[in-house]
Backbone as a ProteinNet text record, in pm:
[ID]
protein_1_A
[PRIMARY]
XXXXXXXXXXXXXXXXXXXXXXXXXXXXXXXXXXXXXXXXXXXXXXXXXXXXXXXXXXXXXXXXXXXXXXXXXXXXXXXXXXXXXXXXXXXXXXXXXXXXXXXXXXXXXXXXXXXXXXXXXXXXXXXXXXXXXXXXXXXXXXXXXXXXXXXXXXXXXXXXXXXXXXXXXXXXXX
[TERTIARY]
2561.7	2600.3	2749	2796	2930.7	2974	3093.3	3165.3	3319.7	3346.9	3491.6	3437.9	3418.4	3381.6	3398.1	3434	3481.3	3378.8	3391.5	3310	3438.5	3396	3454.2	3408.8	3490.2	3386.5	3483.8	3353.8	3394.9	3502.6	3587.6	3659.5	3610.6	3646.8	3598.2	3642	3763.8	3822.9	3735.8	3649.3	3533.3	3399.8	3381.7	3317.5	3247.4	3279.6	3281.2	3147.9	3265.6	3215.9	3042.8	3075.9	2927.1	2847.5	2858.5	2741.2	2664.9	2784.7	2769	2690.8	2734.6	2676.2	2539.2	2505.2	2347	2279.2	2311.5	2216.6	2184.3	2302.7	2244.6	2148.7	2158.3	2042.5	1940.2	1929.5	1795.6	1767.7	1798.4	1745.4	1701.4	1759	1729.8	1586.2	1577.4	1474.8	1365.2	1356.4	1236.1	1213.2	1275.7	1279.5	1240.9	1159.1	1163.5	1030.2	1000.9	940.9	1003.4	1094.9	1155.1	1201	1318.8	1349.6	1250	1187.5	1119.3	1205.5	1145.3	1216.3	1278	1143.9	1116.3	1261	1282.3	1412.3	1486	1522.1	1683.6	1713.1	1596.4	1669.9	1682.9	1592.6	1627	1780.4	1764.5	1919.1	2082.1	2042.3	2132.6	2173	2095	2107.1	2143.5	2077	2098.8	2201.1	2216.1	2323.4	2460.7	2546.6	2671	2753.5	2877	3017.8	3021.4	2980.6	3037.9	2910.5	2802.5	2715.1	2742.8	2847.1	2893	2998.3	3075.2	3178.6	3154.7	3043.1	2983.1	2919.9	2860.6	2796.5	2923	3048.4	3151.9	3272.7	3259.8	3292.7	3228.6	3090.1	3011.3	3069.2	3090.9	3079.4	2964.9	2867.9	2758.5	2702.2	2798.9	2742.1	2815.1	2761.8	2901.1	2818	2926	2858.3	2972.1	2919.6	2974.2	2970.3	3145.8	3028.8	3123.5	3050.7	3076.3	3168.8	3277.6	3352.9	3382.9	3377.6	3399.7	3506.5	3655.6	3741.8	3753.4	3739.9	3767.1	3697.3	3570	3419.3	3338	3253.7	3104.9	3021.8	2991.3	2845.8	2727.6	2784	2629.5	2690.8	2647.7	2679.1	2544.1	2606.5	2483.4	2541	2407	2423.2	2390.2	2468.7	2392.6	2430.9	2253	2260.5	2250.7	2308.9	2327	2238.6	2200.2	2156.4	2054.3	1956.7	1825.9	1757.4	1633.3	1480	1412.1	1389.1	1252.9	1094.9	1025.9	937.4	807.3	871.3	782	787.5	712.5	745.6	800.8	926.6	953.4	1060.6	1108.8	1221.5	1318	1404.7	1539.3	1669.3	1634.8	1768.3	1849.9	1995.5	2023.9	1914.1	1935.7	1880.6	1980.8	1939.6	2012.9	1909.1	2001.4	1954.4	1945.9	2073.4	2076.6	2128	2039.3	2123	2104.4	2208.4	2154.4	2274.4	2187.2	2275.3	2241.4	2374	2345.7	2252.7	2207.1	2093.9	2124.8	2280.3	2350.8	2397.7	2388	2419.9	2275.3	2169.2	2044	2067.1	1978.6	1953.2	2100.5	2203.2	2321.6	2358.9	2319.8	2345.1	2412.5	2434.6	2514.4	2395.9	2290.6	2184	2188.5	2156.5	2194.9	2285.4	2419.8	2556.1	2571.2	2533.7	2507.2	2446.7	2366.9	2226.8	2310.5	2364.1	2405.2	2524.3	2567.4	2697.4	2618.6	2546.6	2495.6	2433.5	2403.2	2313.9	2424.4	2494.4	2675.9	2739.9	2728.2	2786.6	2711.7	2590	2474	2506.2	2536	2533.7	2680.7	2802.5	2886.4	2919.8	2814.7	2787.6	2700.3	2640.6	2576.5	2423	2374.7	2248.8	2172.5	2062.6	1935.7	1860.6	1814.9	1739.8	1796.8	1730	1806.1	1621.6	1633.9	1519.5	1527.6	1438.2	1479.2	1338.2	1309.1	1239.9	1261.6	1094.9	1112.7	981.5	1030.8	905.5	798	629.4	537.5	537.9	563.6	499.6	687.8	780.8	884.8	899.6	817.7	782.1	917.3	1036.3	1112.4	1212.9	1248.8	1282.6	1169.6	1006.9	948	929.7	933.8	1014.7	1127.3	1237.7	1326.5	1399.3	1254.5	1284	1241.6	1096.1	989.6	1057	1149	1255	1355.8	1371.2	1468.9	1409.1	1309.3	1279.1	1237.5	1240.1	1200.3	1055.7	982.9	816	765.1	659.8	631	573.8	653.8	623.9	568.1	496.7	432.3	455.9	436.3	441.7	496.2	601.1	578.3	577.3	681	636	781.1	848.8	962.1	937.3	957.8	907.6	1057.8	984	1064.3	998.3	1033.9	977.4	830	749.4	613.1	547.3	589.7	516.4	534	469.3	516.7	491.4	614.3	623.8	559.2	439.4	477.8	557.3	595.2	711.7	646.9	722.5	696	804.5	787.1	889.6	945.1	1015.3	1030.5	1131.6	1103.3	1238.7	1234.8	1368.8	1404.9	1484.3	1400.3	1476.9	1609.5	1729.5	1850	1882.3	1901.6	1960.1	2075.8	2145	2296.4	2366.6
-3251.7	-3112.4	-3099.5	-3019.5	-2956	-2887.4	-2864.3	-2772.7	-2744.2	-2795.1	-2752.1	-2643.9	-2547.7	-2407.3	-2300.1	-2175.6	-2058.8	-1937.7	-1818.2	-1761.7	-1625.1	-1530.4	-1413.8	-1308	-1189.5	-1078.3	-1067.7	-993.5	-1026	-938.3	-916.4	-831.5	-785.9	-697.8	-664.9	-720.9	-809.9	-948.1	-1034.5	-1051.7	-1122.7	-1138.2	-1013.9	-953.2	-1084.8	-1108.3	-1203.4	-1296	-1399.1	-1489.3	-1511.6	-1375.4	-1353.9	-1318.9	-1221.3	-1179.9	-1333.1	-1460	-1543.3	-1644.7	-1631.6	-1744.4	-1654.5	-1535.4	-1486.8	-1518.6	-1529	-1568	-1693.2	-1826.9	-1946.3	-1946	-1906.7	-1951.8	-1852.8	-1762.2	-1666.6	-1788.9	-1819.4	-1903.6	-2039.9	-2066.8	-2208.5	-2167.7	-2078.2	-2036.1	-1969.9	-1898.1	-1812	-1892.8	-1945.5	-1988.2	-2123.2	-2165.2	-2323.8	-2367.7	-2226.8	-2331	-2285.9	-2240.8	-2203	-2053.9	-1945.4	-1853.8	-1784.9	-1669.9	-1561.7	-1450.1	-1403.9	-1250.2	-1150.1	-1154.1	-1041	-1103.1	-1286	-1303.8	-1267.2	-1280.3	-1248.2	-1115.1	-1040.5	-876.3	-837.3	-888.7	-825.5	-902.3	-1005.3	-1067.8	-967	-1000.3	-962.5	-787.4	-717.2	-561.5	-567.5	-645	-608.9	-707.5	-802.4	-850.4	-918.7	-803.6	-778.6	-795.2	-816	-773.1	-616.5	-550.3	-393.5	-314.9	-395.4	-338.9	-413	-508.6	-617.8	-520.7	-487.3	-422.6	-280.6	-216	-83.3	-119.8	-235	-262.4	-283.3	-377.8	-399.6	-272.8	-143.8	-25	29.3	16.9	114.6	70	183.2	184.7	112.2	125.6	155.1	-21.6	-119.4	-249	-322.1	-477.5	-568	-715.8	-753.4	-879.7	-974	-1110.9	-1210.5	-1342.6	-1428.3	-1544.6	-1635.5	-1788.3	-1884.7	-1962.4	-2000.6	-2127.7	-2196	-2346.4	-2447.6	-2504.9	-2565.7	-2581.3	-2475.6	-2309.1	-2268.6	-2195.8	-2255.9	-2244.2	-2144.1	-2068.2	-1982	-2071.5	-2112.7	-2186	-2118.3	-1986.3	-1936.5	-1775.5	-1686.8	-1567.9	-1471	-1357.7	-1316.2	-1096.6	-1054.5	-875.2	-749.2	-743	-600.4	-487.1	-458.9	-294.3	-199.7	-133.1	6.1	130.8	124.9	242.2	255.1	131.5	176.4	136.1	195.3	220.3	100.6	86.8	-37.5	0.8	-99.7	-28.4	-1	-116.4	-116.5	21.3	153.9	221	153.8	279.6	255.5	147.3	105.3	6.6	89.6	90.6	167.8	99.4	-33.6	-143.9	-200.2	-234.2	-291.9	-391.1	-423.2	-500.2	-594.3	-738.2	-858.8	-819.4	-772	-794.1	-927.9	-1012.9	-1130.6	-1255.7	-1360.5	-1474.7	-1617.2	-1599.7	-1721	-1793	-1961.2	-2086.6	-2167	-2231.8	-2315.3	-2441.6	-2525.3	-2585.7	-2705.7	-2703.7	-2812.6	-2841.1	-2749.9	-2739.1	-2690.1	-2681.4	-2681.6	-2777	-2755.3	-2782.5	-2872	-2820.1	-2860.2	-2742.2	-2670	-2558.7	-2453.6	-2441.3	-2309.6	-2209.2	-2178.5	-2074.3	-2022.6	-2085.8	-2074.7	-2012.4	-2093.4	-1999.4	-1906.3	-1852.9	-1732.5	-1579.5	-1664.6	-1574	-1532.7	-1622.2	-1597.5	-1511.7	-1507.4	-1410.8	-1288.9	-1284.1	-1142.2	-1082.6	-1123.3	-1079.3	-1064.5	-1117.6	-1086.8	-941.2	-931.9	-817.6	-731.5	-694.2	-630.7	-597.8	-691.1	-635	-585.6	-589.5	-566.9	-374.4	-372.4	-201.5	-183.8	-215.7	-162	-158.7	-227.1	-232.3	-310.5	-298.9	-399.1	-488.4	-491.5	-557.4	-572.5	-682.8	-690.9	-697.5	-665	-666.1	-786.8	-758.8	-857	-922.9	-923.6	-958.3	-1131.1	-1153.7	-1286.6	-1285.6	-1355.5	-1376.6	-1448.7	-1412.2	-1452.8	-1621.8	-1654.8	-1794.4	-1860.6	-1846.7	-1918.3	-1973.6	-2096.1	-2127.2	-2185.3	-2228.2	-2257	-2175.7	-2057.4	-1913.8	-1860.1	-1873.6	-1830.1	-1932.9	-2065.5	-2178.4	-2162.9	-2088.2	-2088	-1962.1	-1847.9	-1768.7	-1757.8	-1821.8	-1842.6	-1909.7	-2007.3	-2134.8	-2010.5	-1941.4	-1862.5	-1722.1	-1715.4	-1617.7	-1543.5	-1482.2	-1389.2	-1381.4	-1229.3	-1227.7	-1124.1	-1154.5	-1087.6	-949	-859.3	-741.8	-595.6	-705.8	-603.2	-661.8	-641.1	-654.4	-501.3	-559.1	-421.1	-530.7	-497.4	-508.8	-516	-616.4	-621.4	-628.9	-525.8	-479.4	-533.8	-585.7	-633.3	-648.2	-546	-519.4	-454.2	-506.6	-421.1	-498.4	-604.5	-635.4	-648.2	-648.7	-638	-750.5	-821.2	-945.2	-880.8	-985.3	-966.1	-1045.1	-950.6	-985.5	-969.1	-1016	-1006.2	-968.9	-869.1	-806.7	-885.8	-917.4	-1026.4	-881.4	-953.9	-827.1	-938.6	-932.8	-960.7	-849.6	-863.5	-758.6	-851.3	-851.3	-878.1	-821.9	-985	-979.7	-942.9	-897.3	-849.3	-989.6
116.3	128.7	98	17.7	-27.4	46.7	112.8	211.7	141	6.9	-79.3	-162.8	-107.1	-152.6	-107.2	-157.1	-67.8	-136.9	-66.6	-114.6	-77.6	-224.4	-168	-275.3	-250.1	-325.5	-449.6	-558.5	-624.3	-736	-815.9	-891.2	-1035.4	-1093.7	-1216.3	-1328.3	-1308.5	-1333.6	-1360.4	-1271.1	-1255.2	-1395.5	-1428.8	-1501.7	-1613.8	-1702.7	-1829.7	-1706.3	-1658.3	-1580.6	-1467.5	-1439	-1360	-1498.3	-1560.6	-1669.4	-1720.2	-1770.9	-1848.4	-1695.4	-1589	-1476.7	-1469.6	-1465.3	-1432.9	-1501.4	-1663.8	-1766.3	-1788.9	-1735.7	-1724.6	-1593.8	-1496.7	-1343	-1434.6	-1491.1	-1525.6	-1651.9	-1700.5	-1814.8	-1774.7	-1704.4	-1638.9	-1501.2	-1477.6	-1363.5	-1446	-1539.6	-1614.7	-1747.5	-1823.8	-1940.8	-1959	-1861.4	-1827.8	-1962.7	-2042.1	-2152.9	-2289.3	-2321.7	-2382.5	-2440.9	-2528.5	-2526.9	-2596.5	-2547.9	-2667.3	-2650.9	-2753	-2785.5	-2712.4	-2564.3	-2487.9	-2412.9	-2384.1	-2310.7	-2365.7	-2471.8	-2529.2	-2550	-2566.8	-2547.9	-2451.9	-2334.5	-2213.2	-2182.5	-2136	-2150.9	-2187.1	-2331.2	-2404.2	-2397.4	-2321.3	-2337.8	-2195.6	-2097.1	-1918	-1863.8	-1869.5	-1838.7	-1915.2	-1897.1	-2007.4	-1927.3	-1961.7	-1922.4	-1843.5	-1965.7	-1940	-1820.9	-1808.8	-1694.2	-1584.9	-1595.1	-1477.9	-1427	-1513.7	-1468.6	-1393.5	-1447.4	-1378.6	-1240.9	-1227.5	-1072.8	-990	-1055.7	-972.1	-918.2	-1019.6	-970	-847.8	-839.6	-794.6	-634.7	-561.9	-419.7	-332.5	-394.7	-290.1	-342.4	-388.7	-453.4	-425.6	-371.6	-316.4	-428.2	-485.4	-539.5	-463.9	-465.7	-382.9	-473.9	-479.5	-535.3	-472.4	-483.7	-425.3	-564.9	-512.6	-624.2	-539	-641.9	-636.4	-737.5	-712.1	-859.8	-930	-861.3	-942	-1046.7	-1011.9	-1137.8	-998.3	-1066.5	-1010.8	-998.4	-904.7	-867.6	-846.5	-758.7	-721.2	-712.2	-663.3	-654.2	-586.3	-519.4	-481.1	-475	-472.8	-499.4	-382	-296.1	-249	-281.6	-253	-316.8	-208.8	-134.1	-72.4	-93.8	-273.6	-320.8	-345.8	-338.6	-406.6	-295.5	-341.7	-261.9	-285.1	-129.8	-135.6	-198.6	-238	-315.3	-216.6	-51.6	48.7	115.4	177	249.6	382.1	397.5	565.1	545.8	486.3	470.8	395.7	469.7	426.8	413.3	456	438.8	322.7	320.2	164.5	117.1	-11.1	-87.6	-168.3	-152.9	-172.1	-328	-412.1	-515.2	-648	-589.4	-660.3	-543.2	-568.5	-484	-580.4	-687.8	-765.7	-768.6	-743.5	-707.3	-875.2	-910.7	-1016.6	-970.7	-1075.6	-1045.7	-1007.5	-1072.1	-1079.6	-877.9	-808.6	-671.8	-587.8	-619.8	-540.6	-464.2	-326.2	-196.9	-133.9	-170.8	-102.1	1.5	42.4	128.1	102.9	-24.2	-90.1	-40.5	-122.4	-126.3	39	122.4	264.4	283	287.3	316.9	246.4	136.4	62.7	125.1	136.4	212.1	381.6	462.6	571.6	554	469.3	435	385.4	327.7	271.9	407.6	453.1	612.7	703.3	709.1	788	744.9	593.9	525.7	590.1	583.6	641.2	764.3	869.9	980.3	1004.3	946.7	928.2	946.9	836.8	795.7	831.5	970.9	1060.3	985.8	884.7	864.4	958.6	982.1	1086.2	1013.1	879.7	826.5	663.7	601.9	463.3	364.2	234.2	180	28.8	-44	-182.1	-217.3	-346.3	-455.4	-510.7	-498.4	-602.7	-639.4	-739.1	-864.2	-789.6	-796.2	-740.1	-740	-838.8	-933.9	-923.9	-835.7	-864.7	-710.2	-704.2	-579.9	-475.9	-574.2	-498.4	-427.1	-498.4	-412.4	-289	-310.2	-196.8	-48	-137.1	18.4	74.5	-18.4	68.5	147	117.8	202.1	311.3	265.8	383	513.4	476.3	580.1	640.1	600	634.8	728.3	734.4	823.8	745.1	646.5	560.1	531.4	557.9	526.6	456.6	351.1	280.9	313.7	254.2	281.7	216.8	78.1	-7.7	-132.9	-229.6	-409	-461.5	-560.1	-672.2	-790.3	-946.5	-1041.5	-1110.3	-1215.3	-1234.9	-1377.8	-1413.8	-1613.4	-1667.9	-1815.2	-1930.4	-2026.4	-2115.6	-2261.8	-2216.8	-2293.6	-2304.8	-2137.9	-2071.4	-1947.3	-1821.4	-1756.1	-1573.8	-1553.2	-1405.5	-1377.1	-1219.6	-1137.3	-1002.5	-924.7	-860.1	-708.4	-578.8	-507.3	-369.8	-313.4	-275.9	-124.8	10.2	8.5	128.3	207.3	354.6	412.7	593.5	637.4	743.7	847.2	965.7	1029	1112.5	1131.2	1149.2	1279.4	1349.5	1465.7	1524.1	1616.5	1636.5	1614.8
[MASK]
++++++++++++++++++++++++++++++++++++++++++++++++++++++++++++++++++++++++++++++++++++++++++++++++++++++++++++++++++++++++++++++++++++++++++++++++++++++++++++++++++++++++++++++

């Protein structure tokens, strides 16, 4: 386990660096048999610089990331603003918590996650929510370890097809 790491939020400074760290963990996590089409446009149109820089304006959005030397290891997203797809859940949404692969099961993803749930209770939220891919079994072990329970399916479209998800949501202790 690594403990020469800090974590803090992030700047629009930042920008370049996160766009280019989301697309290696999304490529290295979805792409595990190689690039098609449907990846590289979605890619290449959704995660940019200049839509990095619009989430890092937005009020109602906190991105977080973890360095090590200096470098992005992992990084993670809450969202304030959007709707769960579960009824009756009104809590932020950890919209991103991605660890390089190169730092799996060293306890980053963890201390990540415990900071986003800190932020949470911070601003007086009770519970935190968040999406993972049905079939990406090592995100649903490690929410499952974490307390987190499934709390419905929706549907995460790109290009002409729908991916399923699962709703995970934790209600948050004082």
């Amino acid at each position: 386990m690594i403990t020469d790491f800090i974590i803090r939020r992030a700047e629009t400074s930042d920008a370049l660096c996160i766009a280019m760290f989301k697309i290696q963990v999304w490529l290295d996590t979805y792409a595990a048999g190689g690039v098609n089409n449907e990846y590289a446009e979605y890619l290449a149109s959704e995660i940019t610089k200049e839509k990095t820089e619009t989430i890092l304006r937005n009020p109602n959005k906190k991105i977080f990331l973890v360095e090590r030397d200096s470098c992005l290891i992992a990084c993670s997203q809450l969202d304030y603003d959007t709707s769960c797809p579960v009824k009756d859940i009104t809590d932020p949404e950890l919209s991103v918590l991605y660890v390089s692969r190169h730092f799996h099961r060293q306890g980053i993803g963890y201390k990540l996650l415990l900071h986003a749930e800190n932020e949470v209770r911070k601003n007086n939220g009770s519970g935190l929510w968040l999406t993972a891919y049905y079939q990406n079994q090592n995100a649903l072990n490690f929410y499952h370890r974490r307390n987190y329970l499934v709390a419905g399916k929706c549907f995460f479209e790109m290009g002409e097809n729908q991916y399923e998800n699962w709703v995970f949501y934790k209600k948050l202790g004082v």
